[in-house]
MIFIFI-445150 format. One record per residue (C-alpha): residue number from 1; residue in one letter; x, y, z. Coordinates in Angstrom, 2 decimals. Layout:
N
NUM:a:X:Y:Z
...
//
This chain:
226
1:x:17.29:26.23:-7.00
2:x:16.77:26.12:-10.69
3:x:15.20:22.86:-12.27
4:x:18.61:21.36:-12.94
5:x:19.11:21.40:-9.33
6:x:15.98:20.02:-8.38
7:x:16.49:17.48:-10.67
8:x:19.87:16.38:-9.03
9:x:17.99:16.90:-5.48
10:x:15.32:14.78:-6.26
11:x:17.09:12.24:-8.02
12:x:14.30:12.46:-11.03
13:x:15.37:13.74:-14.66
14:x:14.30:17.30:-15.68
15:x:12.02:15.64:-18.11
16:x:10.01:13.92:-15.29
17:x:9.67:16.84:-13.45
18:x:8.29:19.07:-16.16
19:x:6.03:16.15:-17.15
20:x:4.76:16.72:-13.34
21:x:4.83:20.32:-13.75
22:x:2.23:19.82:-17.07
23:x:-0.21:17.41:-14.62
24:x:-0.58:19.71:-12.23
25:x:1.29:17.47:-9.69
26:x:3.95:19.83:-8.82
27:x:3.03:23.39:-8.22
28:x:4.83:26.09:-10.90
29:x:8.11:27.53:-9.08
30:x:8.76:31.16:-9.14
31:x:9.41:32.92:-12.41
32:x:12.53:34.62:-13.02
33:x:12.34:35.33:-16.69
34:x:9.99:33.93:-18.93
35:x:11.82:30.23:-19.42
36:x:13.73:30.23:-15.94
37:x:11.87:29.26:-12.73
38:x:13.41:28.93:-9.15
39:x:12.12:25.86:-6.60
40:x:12.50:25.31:-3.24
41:x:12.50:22.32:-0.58
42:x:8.67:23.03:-0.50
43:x:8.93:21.60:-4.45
44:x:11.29:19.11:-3.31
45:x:9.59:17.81:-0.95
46:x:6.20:17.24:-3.20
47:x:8.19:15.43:-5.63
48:x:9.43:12.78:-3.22
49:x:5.84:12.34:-2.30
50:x:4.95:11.85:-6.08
51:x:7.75:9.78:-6.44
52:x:6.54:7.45:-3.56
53:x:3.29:7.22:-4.94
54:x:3.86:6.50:-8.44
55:x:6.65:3.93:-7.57
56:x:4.18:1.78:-5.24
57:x:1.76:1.57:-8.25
58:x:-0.33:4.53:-8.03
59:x:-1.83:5.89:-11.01
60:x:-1.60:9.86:-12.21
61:x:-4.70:10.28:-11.93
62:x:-4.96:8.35:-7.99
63:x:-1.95:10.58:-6.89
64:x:-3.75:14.33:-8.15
65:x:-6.22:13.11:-5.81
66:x:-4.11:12.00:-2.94
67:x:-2.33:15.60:-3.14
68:x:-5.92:16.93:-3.25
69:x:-6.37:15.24:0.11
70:x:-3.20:16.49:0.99
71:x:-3.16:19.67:0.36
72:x:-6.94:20.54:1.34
73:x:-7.48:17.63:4.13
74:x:-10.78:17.48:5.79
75:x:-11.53:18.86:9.11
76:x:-11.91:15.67:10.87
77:x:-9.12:12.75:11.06
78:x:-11.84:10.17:10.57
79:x:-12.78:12.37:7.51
80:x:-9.51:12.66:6.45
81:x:-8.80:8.57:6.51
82:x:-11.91:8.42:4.22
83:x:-10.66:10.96:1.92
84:x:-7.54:8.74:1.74
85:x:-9.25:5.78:0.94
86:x:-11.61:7.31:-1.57
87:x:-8.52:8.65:-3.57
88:x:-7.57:5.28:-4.02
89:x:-10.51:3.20:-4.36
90:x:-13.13:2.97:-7.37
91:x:-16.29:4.85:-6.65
92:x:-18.97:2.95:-4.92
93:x:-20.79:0.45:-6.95
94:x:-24.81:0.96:-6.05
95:x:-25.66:-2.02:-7.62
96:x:-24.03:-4.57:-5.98
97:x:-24.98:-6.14:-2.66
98:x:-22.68:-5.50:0.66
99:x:-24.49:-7.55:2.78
100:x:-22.04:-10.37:3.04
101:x:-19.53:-7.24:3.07
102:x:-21.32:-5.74:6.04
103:x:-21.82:-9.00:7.66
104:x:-18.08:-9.38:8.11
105:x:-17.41:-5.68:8.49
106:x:-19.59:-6.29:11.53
107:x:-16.98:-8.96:13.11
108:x:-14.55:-5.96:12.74
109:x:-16.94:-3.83:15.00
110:x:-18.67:-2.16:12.19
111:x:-22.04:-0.33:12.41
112:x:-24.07:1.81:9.61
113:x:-22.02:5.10:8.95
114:x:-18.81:3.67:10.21
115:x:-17.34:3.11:6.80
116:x:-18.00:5.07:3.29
117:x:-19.71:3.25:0.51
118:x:-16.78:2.59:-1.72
119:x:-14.77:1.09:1.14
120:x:-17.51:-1.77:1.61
121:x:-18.60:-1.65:-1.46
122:x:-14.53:-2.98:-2.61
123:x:-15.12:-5.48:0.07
124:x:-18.11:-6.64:-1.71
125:x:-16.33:-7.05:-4.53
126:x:-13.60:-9.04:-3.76
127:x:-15.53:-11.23:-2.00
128:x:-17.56:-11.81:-4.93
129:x:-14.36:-12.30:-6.94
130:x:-13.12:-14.82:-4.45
131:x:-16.57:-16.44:-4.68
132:x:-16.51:-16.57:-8.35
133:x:-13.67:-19.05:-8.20
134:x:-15.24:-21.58:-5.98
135:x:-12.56:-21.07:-3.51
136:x:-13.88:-20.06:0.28
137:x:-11.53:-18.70:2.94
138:x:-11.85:-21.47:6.02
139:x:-13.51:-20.32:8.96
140:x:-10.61:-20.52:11.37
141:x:-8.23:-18.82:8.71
142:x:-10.99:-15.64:8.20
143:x:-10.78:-15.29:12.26
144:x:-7.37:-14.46:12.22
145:x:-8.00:-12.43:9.25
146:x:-9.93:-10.19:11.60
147:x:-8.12:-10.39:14.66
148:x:-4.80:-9.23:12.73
149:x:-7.14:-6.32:11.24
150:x:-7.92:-5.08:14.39
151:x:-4.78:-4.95:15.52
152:x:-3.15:-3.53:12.81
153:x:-5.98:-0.70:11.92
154:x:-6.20:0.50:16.13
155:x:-2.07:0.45:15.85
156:x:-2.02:2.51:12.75
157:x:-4.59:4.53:13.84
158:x:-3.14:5.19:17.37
159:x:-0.36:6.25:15.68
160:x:-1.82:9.27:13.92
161:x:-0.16:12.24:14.65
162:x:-2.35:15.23:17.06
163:x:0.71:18.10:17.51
164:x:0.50:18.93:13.59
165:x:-2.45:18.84:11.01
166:x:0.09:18.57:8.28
167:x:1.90:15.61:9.43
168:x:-1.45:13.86:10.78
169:x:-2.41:14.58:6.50
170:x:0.67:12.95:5.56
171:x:0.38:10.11:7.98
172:x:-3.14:8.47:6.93
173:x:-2.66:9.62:3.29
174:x:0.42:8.68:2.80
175:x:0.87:5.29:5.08
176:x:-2.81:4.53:4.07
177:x:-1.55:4.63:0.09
178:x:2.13:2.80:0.34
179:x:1.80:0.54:3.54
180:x:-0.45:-1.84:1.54
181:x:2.41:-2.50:-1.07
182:x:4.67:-3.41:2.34
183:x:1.91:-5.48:4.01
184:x:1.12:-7.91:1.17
185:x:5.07:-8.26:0.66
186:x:5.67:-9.26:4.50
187:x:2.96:-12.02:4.37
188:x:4.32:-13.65:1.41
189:x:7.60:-13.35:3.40
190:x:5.65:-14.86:6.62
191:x:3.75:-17.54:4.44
192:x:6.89:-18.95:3.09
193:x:8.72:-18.92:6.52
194:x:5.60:-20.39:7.90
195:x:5.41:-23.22:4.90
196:x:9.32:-23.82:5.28
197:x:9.16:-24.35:9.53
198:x:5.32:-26.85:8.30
199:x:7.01:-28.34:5.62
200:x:10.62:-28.80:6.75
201:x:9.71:-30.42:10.43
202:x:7.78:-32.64:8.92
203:x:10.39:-34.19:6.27
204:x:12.41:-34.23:8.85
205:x:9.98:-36.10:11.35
206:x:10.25:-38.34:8.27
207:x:13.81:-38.84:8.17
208:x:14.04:-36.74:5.19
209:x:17.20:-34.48:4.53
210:x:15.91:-30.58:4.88
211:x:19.04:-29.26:3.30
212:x:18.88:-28.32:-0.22
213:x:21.10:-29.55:-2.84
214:x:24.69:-27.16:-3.58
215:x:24.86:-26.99:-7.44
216:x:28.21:-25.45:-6.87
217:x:30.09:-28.34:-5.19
218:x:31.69:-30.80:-6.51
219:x:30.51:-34.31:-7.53
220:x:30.48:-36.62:-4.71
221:x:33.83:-39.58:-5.89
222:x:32.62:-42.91:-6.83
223:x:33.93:-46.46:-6.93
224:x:36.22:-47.69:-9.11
225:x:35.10:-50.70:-10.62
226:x:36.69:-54.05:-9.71
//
C-alpha cells in the first residue's frame, strides 16, 4: 500500500507517519522510485503499537526503546520483563538509599537479584517523595497494597504467552507499558465507588437524603400568602 493508504489504515495523517519514518520508529517501506515507497500490514501493525504508546503518555524517546525491546527481546522472559521496565524507567540512581525500598520489596517476596536497580531504585524514590510531604501510608492500607501486588503481578505474569516468542515480547512490553495508565484509572473509579457506598450509608444512617439535587426540574410550588 502506498503511504496514503497507510495513512487511511492506520487512522494517522501522512505527516505523522513520515515524522515516525524520520525517528526511526517505523522501519522505511520498499522503494519503488525514488519518492514512492510501498508498506505492508508488517508497517501497519508497528504504527498501531506507536500509536498505543505515545497516546498512554510515552515519550519518543521511551517508545525507540520499547521497539528496541521489541524487536531484539532478550532470551529469557524474566529478562525480557526487565528490559520492559528499563525502557520505561529512569536509570538507576546509585546514590540514593533502597533500603526502605528493599525492606518492602521483601514483603513482596523479594531477595538480592530478584529485581534490577532502576526498578527499586524508582521505589526508593517515591517513597522518599511521599516522605517528603509528611504524609505516611497506614500500616493496614500498605498490606493491602501488597497483597493486591501479588496478585496482580503472578496473574499478569501467568498470563505470559509460551507458544510464540513474539507475542510473549508483545505481552510484557506492551501490557507492562499501557496497563499502568488502566490501573491507576480503575482505582480512582474503585475509590470513588468505595467513598460513595462509606459516605452515602452513613448520611443515610443519619437520616440524611443520599439523592442529589436535579438542576433540571422544576421549582418545587409554594404557598400563597394569606
Amino acid at each position: 500500500m502506498r503511504i496514503s493508504e497507510l495513512s487511511t489504515a492506520a487512522g494517522l495523517p501522512v505527516a505523522t507517519i513520515k515524522y515516525y519514518l524520520r525517528e526511526g520508529l517505523l522501519p522505511e517501506g520498499v522503494r519503488t522510485s525514488p519518492t514512492q515507497a510501498t508498506y505492508d500490514e508488517v508497517h501497519l501493525r508497528r504504527l498501531r503499537v506507536i500509536r498505543a504508546l505515545i497516546e498512554s503518555g510515552v515519550s519518543i524517546a521511551e517508545t525507540r526503546k520499547v521497539l528496541a525491546a521489541i524487536d531484539d527481546p532478550p532470551q529469557s522472559p524474566h529478562l525480557l520483563l526487565g528490559a520492559a521496565h528499563a525502557a520505561v524507567l529512569p536509570a538507576a540512581d546509585d546514590t540514593i538509599d533502597t533500603a526502605e525500598a528493599e525492606r518492602l520489596a521483601e514483603r513482596l517476596g523479594w531477595q538480592p537479584g530478584m529485581c534490577d536497580e532502576h526498578v527499586l531504585s524508582g521505589l526508593a524514590r517515591t517513597l522518599q517523595s511521599i516522605s517528603r510531604t509528611g504524609f505516611a501510608v497506614p500500616d493496614d492500607v500498605m498490606d493491602v497494597y501488597l497483597a493486591a501486588m501479588r496478585d496482580l503481578a503472578r496473574a499478569e505474569i501467568a498470563g505470559v504467552p509460551t507458544d510464540s516468542p513474539e507475542a510473549a515480547v508483545r505481552y510484557v512490553v506492551l501490557g507492562s507499558v499501557l496497563a499502568e495508565p488502566l490501573l491507576l484509572a480503575l482505582r480512582r473509579v474503585a475509590e470513588q465507588i468505595a467513598s460513595a457506598e462509606r459516605f452515602a450509608a452513613a448520611q443515610s444512617a443519619a437520616g440524611g437524603s443520599t439523592a442529589a439535587p436535579d438542576p433540571t426540574a422544576a421549582p418545587a410550588p409554594t404557598a400563597a400568602p394569606d
